[in-house]
Backbone as CSV, one residue per row, in Angstrom:
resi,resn,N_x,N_y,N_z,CA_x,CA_y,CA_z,C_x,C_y,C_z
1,UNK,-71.634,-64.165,-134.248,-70.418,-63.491,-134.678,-70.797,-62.118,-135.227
2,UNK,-70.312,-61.258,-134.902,-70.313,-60.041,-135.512,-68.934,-59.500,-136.020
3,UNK,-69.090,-59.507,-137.246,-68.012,-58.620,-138.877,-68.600,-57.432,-138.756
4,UNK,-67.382,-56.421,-138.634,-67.322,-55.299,-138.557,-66.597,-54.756,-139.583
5,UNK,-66.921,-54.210,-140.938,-66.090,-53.517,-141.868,-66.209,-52.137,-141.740
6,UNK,-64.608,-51.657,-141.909,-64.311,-50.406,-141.605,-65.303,-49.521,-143.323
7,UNK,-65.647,-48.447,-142.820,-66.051,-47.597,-143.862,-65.791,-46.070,-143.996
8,UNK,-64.604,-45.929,-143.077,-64.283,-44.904,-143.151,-63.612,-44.334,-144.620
9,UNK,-62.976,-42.826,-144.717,-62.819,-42.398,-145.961,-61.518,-43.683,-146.618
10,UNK,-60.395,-43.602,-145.908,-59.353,-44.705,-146.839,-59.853,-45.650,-146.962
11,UNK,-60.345,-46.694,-146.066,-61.165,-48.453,-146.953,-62.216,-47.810,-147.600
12,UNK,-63.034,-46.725,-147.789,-63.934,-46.756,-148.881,-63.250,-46.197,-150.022
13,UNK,-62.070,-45.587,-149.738,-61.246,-45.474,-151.235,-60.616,-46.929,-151.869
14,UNK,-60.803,-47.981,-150.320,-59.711,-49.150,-150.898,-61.007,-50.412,-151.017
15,UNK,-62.199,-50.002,-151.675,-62.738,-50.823,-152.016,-64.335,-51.415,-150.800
16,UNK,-64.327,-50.951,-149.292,-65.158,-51.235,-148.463,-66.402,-51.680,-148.854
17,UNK,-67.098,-50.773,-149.517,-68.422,-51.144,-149.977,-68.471,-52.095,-151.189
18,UNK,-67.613,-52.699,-152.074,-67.980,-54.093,-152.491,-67.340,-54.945,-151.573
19,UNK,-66.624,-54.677,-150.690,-66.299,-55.991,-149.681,-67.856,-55.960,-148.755
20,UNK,-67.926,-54.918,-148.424,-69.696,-55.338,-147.769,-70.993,-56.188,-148.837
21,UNK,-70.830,-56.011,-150.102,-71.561,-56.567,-150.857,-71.224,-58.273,-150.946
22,UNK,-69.889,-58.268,-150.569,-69.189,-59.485,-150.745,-69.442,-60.730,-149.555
23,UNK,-69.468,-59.401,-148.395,-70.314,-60.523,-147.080,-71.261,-60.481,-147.115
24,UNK,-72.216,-60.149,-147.816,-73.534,-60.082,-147.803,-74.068,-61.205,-148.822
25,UNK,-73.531,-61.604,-149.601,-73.781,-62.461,-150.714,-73.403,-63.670,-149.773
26,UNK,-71.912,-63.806,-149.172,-71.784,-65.325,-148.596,-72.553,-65.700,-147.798
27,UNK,-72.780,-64.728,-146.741,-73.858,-65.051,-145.322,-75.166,-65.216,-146.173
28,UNK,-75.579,-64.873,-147.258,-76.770,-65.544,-147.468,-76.718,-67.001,-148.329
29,UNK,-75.134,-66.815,-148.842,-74.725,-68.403,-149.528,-74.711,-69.558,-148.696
30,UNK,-74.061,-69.218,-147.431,-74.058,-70.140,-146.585,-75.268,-70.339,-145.196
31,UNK,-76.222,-69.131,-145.667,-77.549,-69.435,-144.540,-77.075,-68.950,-142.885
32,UNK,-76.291,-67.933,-143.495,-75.622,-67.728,-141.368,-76.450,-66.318,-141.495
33,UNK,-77.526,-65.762,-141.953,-78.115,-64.887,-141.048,-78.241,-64.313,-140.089
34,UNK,-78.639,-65.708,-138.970,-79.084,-65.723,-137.707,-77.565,-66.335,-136.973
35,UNK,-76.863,-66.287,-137.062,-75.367,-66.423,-136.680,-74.497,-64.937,-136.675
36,UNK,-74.876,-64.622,-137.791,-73.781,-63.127,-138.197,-74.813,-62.238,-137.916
37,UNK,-73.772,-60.528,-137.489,-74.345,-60.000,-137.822,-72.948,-59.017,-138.405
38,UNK,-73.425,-58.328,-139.853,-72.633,-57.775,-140.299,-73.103,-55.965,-140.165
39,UNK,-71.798,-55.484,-139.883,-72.467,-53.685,-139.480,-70.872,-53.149,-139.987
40,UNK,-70.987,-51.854,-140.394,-70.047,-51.418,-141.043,-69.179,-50.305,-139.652
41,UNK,-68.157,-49.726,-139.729,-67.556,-49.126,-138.337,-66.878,-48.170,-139.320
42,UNK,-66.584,-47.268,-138.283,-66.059,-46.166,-138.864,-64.166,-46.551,-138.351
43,UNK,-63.493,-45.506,-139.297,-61.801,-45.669,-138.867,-61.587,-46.249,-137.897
44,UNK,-60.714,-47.423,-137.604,-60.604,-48.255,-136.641,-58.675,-47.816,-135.958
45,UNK,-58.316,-47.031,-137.355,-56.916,-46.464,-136.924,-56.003,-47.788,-137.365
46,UNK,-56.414,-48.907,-138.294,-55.460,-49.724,-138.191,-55.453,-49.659,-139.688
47,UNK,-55.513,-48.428,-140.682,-55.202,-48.392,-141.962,-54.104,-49.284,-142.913
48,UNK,-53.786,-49.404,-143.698,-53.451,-50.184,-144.136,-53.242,-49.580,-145.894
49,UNK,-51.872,-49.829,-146.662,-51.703,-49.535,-147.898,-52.664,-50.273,-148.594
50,UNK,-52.910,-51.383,-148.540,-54.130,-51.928,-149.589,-55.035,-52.800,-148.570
51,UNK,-55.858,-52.829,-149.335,-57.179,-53.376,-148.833,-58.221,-52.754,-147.496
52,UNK,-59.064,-52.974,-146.808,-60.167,-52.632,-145.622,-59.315,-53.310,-144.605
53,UNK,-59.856,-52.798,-143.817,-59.880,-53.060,-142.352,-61.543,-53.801,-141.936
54,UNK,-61.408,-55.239,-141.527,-62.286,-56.502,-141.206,-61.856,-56.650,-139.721
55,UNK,-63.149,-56.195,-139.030,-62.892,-57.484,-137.587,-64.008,-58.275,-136.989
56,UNK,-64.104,-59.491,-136.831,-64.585,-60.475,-137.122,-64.423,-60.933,-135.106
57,UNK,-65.598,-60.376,-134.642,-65.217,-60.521,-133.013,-64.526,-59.125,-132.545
58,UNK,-63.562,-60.251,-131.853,-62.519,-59.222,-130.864,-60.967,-59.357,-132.478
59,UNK,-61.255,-59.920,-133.419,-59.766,-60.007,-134.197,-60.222,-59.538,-135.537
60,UNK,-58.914,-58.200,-135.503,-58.922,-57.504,-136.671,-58.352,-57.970,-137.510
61,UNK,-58.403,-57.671,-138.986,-57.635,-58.147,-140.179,-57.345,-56.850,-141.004
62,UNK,-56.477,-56.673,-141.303,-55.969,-55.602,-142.283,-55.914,-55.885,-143.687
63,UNK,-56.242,-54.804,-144.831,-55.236,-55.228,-145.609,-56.328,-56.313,-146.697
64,UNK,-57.510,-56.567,-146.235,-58.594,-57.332,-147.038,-59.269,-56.652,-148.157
65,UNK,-58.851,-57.633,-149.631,-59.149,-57.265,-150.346,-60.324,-58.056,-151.630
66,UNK,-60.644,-57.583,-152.567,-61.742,-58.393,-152.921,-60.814,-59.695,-153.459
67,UNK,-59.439,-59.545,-153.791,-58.894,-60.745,-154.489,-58.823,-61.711,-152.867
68,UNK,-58.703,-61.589,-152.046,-58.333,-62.299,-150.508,-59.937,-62.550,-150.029
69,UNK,-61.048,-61.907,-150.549,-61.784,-62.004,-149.631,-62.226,-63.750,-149.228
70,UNK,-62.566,-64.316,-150.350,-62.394,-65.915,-150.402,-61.794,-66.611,-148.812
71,UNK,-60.525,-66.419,-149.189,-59.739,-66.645,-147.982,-59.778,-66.197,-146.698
72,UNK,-60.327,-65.033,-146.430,-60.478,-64.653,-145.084,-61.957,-64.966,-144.526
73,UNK,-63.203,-64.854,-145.774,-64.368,-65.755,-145.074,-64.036,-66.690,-144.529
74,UNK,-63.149,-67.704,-145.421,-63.123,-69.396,-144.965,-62.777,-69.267,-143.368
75,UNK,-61.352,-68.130,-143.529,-60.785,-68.998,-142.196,-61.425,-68.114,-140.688
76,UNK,-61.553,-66.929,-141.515,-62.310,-66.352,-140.048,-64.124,-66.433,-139.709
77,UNK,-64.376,-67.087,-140.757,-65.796,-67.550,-140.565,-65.909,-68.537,-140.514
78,UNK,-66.115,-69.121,-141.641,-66.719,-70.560,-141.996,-65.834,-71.659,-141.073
79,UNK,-64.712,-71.581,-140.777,-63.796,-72.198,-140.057,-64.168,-72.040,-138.484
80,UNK,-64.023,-71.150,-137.789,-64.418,-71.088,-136.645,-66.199,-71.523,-136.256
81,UNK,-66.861,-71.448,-137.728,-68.313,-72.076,-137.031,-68.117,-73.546,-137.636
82,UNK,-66.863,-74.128,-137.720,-67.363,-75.339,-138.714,-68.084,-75.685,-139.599
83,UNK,-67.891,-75.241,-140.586,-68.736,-75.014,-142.145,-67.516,-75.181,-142.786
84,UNK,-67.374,-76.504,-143.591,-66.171,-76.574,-144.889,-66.964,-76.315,-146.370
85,UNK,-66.100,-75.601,-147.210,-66.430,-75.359,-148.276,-66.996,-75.971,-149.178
């Protein structure tokens, strides 16, 4: 799987780089190293009033924030590789 967080100028005003700190802590919580690979992308054009821009594959997520991030690991990670919490 490859997570792609946007790091352009608005998600790094809306927080990007502790959401990258944030996948970086789980993928080593949950041992997916060699499963993920996480790389940061520039403006993806799908901005958003709050939160980053996350895409996880071919499916983007808008709008991810550190209070949501919880929730969007589970279901767009840990869920699709079968890993329950």
């Amino acid at each position: 799987m490859i997570i792609q967080i946007c790091v352009g100028s608005s998600c790094h005003i809306k927080g990007s780089e502790e959401l990258v700190e944030l996948f970086r802590e789980a993928i080593e919580k949950y041992k997916l190293d060699a499963e993920i690979t996480l790389a940061g992308s520039f403006c993806t054009g799908r901005c958003n009033r709050t939160g980053v821009t996350v895409q996880f594959d071919d499916e983007i997520v808008t709008g991810v924030t550190k209070d949501s991030f919880k929730d969007v690991f589970s279901k767009y990670v840990l869920l699709p590789l079968g890993i329950k919490e």
